[in-house]
Backbone as CSV, one residue per row, in Angstrom:
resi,resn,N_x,N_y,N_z,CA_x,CA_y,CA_z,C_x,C_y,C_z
1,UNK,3.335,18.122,39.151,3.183,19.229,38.228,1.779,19.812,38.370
2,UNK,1.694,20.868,38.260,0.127,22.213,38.584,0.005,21.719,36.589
3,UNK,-1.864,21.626,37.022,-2.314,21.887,35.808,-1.821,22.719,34.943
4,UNK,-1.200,23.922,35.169,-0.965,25.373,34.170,0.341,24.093,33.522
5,UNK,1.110,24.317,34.040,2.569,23.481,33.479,2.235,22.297,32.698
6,UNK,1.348,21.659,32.940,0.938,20.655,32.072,0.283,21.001,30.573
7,UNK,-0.401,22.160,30.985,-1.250,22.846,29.700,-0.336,23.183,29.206
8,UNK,0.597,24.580,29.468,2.122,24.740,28.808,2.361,24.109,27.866
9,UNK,2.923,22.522,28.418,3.983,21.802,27.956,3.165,21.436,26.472
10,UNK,1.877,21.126,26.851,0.776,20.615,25.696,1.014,21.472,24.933
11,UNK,0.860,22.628,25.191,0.404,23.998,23.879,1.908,24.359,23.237
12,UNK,2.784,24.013,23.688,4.180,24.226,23.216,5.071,23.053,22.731
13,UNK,4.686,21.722,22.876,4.979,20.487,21.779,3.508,20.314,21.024
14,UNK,2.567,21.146,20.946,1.524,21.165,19.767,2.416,22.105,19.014
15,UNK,2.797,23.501,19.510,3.265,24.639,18.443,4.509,24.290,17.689
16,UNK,5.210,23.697,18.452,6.826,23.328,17.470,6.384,22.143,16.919
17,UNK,5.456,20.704,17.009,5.378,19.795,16.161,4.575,20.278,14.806
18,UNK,3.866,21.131,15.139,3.410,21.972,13.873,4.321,22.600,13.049
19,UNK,5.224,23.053,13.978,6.384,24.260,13.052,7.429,23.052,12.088
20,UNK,7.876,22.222,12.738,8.440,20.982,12.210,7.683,20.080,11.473
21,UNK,6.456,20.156,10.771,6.017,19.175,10.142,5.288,20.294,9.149
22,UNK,5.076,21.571,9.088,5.245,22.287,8.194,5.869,23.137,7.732
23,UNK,7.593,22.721,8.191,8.550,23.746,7.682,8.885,23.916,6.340
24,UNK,8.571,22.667,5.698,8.984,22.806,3.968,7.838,23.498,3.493
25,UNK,6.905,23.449,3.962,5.734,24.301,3.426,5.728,25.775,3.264
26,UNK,6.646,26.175,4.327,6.378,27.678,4.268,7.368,28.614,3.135
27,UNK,8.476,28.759,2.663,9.195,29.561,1.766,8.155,29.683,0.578
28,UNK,8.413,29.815,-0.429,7.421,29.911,-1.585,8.194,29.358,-2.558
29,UNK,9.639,29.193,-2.466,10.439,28.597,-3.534,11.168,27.720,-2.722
30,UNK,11.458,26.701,-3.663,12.343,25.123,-2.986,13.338,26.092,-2.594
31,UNK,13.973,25.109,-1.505,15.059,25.299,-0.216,16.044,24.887,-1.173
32,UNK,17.363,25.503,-1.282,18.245,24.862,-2.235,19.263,24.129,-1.242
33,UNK,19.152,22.483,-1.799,20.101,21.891,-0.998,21.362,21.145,-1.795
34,UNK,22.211,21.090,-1.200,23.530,20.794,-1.900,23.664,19.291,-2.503
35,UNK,23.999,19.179,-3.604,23.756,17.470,-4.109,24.203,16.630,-2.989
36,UNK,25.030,16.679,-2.437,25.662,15.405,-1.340,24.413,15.121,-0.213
37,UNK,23.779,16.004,0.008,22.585,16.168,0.755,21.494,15.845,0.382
38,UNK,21.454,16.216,-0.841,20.188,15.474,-1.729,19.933,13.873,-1.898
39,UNK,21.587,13.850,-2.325,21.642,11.962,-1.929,21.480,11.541,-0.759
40,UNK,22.132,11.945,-0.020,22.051,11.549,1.498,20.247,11.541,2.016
41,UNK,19.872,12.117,1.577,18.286,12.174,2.232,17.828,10.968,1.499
42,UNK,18.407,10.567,0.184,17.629,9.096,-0.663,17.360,8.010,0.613
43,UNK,18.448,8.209,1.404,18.567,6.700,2.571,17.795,7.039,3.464
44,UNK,17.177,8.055,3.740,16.807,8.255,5.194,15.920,7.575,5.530
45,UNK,14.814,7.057,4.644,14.287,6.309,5.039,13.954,4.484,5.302
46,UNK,15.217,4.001,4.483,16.100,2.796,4.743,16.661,2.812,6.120
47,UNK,17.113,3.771,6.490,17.931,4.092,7.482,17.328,3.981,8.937
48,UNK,16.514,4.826,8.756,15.225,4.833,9.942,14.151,3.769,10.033
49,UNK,14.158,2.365,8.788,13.313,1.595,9.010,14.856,0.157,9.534
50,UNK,15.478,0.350,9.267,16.569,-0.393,10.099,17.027,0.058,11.197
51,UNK,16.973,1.360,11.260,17.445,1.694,12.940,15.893,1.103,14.062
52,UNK,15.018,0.833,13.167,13.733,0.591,14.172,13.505,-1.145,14.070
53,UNK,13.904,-1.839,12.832,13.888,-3.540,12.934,15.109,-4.098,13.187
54,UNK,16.459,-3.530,13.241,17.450,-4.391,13.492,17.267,-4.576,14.869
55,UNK,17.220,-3.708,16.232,17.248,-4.120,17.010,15.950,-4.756,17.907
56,UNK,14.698,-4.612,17.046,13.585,-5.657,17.250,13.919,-7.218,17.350
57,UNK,14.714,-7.500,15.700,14.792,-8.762,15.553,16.401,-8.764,16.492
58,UNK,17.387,-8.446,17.067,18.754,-8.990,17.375,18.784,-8.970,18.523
59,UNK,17.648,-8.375,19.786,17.622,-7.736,21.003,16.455,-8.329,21.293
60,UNK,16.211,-8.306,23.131,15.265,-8.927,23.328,15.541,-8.568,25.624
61,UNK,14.296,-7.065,25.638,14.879,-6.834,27.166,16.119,-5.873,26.996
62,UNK,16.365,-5.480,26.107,17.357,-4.418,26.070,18.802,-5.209,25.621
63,UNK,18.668,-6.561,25.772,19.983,-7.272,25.818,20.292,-7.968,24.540
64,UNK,21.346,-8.195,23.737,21.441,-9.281,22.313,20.411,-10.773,22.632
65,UNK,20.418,-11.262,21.989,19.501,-12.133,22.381,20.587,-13.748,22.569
66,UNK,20.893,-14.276,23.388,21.242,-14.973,23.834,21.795,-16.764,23.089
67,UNK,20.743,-17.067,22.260,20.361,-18.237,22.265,19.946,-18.250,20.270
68,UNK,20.520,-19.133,19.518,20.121,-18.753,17.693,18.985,-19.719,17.729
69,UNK,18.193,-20.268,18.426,17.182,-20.511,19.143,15.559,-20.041,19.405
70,UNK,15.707,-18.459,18.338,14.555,-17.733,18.404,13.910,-17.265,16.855
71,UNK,13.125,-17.509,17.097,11.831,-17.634,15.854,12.332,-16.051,14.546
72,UNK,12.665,-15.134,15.241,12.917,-14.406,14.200,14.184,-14.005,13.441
73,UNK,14.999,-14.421,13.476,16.119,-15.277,13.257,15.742,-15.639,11.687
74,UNK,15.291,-16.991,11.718,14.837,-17.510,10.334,14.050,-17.130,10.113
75,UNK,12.675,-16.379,10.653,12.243,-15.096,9.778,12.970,-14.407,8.850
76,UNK,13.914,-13.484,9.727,14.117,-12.586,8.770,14.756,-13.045,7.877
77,UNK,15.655,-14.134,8.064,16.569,-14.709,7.063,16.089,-15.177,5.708
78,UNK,14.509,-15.966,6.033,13.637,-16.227,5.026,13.349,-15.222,4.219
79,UNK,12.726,-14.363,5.012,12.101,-13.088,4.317,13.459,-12.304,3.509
80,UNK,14.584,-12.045,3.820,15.494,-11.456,3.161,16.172,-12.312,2.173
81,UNK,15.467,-13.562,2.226,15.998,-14.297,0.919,15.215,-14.108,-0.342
82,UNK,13.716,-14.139,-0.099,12.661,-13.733,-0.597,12.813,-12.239,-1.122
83,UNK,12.815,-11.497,-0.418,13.052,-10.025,-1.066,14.217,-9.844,-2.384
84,UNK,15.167,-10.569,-1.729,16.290,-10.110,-2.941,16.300,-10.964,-4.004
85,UNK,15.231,-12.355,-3.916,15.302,-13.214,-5.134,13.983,-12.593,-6.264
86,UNK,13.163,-11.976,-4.883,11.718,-11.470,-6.003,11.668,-9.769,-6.388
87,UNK,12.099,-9.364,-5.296,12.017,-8.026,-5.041,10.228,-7.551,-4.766
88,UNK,9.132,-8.555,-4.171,8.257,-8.237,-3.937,7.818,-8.134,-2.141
89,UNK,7.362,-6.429,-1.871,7.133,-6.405,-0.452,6.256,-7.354,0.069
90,UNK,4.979,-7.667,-0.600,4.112,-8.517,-0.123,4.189,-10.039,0.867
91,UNK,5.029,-10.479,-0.436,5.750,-11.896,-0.564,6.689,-11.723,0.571
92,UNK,7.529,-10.495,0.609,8.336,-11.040,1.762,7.892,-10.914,3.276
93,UNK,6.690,-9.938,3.516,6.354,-10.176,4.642,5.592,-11.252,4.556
94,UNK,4.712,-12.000,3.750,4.073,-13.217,3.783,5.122,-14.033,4.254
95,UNK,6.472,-14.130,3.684,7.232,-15.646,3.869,7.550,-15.675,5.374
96,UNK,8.285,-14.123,6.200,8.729,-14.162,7.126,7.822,-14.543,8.294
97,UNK,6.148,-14.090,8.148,5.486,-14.380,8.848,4.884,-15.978,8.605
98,UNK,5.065,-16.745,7.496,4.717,-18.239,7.400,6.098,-19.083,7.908
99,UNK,7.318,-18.403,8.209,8.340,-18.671,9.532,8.620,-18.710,10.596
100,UNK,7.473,-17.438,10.467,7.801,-16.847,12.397,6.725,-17.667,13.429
101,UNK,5.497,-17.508,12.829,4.522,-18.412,13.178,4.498,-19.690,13.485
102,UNK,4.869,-20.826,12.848,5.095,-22.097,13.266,6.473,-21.823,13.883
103,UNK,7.134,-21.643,14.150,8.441,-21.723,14.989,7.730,-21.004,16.197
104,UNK,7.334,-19.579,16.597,6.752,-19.459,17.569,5.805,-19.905,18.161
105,UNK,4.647,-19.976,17.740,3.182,-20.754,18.335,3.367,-22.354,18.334
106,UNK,4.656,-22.923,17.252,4.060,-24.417,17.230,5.772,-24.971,17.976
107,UNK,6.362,-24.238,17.653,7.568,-24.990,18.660,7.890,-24.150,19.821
108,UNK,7.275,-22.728,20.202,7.409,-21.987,21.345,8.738,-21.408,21.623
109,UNK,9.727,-21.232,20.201,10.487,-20.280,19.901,10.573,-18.752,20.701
């Protein structure tokens, strides 16, 4: 690729990531969206933090992970026991990581 095409590409995913990250900004009055839509946006971000850890913890190389044999496993299992008995974020990443740790570093999980 010639420098010009490279500059391009720069100056034109700068201009649309701008246009997309201040599109609600621009009307002057809220966007009217339809209740089913309104709910539907409640998940989106449940949604998008499981579409990014389920296949962290279940995959491994692109592939399922082979073997019930691996440290995050009873992580998460810990940690999702923790969450729904306390309902505190802190606590549950504390527990999953006082799981993941000795199973990985001390048994090489």
């Amino acid at each position: 690729m010639s420098p010009w095409e490279i500059f391009v590409a720069i100056v034109g995913l700068a201009l649309i990531t701008a246009f997309t990250r201040a599109f609600f900004l621009y009307p002057d009055r809220d966007l009217p969206l339809p209740g089913w839509l309104r709910r539907g946006l409640r998940y989106a971000p449940l949604a998008a933090l499981a579409a990014v850890i389920v296949p962290e913890v279940v995959m491994t190389d692109g592939r399922l992970i082979a073997t019930l044999q691996d440290a995050r496993l009873p992580a998460s299992l810990a940690a999702s026991v923790y969450y729904f008995s306390r309902r505190d974020i802190l606590g549950t990443i504390v527990t999953g990581m006082a799981v993941f740790l000795p199973l990985r570093i001390g048994l090489g999980w």
